[in-house]
C-alpha positions in Angstrom: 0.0 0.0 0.0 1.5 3.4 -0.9 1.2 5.9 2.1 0.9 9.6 1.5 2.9 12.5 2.5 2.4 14.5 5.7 1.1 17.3 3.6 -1.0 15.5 0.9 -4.3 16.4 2.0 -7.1 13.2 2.1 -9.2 14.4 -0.8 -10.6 11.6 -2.7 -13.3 9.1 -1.6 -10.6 6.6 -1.8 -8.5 8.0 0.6 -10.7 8.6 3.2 -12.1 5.2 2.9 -8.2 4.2 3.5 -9.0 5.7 6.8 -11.5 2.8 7.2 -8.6 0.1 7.4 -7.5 -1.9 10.9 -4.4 -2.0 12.0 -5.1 -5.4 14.5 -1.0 -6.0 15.1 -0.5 -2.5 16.3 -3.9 -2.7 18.3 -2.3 -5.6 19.8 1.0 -4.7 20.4 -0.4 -1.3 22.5 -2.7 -3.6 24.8 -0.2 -6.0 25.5 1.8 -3.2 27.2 3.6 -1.8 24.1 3.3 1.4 23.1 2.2 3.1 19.6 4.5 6.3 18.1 1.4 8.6 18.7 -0.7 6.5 20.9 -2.3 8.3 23.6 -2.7 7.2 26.9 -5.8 9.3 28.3 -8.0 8.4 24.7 -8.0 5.0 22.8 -7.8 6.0 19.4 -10.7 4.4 16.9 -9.7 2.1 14.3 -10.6 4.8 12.0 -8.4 7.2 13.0 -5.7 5.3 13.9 -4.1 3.3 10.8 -3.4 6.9 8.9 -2.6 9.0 12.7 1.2 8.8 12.0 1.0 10.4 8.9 -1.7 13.0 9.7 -0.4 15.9 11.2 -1.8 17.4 15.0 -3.8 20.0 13.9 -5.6 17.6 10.9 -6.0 15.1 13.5 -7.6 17.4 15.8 -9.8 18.5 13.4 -11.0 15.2 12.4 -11.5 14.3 16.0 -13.3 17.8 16.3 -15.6 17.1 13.7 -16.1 13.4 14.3 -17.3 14.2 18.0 -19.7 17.3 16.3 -21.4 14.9 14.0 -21.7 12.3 16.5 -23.0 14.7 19.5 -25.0 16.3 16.5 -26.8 12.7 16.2 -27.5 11.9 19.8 -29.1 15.6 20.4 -31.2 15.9 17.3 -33.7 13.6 19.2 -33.9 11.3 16.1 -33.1 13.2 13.5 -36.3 15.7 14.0 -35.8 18.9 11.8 -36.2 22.3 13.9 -39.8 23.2 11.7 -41.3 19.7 12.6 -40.7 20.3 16.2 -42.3 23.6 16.3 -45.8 22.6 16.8 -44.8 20.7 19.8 -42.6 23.6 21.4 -45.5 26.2 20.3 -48.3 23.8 22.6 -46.0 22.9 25.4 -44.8 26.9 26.1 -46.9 29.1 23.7 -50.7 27.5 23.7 -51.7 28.4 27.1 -51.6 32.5 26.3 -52.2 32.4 22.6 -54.2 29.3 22.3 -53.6 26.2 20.5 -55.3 27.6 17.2 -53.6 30.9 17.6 -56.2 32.5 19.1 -55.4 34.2 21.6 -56.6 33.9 25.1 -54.3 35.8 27.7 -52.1 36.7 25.1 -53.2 38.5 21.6 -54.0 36.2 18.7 -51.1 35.2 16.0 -53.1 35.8 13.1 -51.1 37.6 11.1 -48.6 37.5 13.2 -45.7 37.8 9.7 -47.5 41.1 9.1 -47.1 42.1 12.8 -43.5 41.2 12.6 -42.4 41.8 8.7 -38.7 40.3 9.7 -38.3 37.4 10.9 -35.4 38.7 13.3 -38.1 41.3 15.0 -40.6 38.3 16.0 -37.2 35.9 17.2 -35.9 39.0 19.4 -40.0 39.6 20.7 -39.9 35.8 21.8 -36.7 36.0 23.2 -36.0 39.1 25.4 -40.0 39.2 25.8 -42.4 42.7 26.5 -45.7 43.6 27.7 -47.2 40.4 29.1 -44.8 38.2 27.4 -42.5 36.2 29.2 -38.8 36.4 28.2 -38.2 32.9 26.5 -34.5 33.3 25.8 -34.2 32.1 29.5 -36.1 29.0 28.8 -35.6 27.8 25.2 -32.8 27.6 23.1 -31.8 29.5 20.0 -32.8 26.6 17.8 -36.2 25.9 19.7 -37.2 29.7 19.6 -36.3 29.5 16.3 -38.6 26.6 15.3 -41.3 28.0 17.3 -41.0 31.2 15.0 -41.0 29.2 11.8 -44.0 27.3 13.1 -46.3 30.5 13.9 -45.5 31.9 10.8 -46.5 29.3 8.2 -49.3 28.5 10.6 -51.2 31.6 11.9 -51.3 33.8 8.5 
């Protein structure tokens, strides 16, 4: 097999799928005691990363592991892969429903109906539900970017 420099770059399918081989011997040889040239003893290394780790250099490997961990902590919070727009619905009826009703309404709080017209920019109505005024509670406290953001989305291709 034909190894590549320190500063080739992995840019083809094929060499990323390179990453993808096992290196069992030098598995081996680190837990029997032995040690690996860039083995670390705080992090087992996956059998991805580790067959091309000697010729990567510290900042590529960091980023791999950086993304890698992203992608993967990405996955486990997404709650199934759940887009932020499908999930509005249920974050408008468990925090928004019981002032301006499940239909929009209104019942402590004014109705939504036209609520795009009330807000023209998108950026007024996410700042409204997030610092909060009048009656309304300040939500930024509560809910996170991405939720007050759905929530938004949701009230606005719903309550025209």
């Amino acid at each position: 097999r034909q190894m590549r420099s320190q500063s080739e770059p992995i840019t083809s399918l094929a060499r990323l799928e390179g990453l993808c081989g096992y290196l069992a011997s030098g598995m081996a040889k680190h837990r029997s005691g032995g040690s690996l040239q860039f083995a670390s003893a705080a992090v087992t290394m996956h059998p991805v990363t580790l067959p091309e780790t000697p010729y990567l250099r510290p900042l590529t490997s960091l980023a791999i592991l950086a993304v890698s961990l992203g992608v993967a902590l990405s996955a486990c919070s997404s709650g199934g892969g759940e887009t932020p727009s499908a999930s509005g619905s249920d974050l408008y009826a468990a925090n928004c429903a019981r002032c301006h009703g499940s239909q929009g309404e209104g019942i402590i709080g004014p109705s939504l109906a036209g609520v795009a017209q009330t807000f023209p920019e998108e950026d007024g109505q996410i700042a409204f539900v997030s610092n909060g005024g009048g009656g309304m509670p300040m939500f930024s406290e509560i809910l996170s970017k991405a939720d007050i953001q759905a929530i938004v989305e949701y009230t606005r291709s719903t309550f025209k």
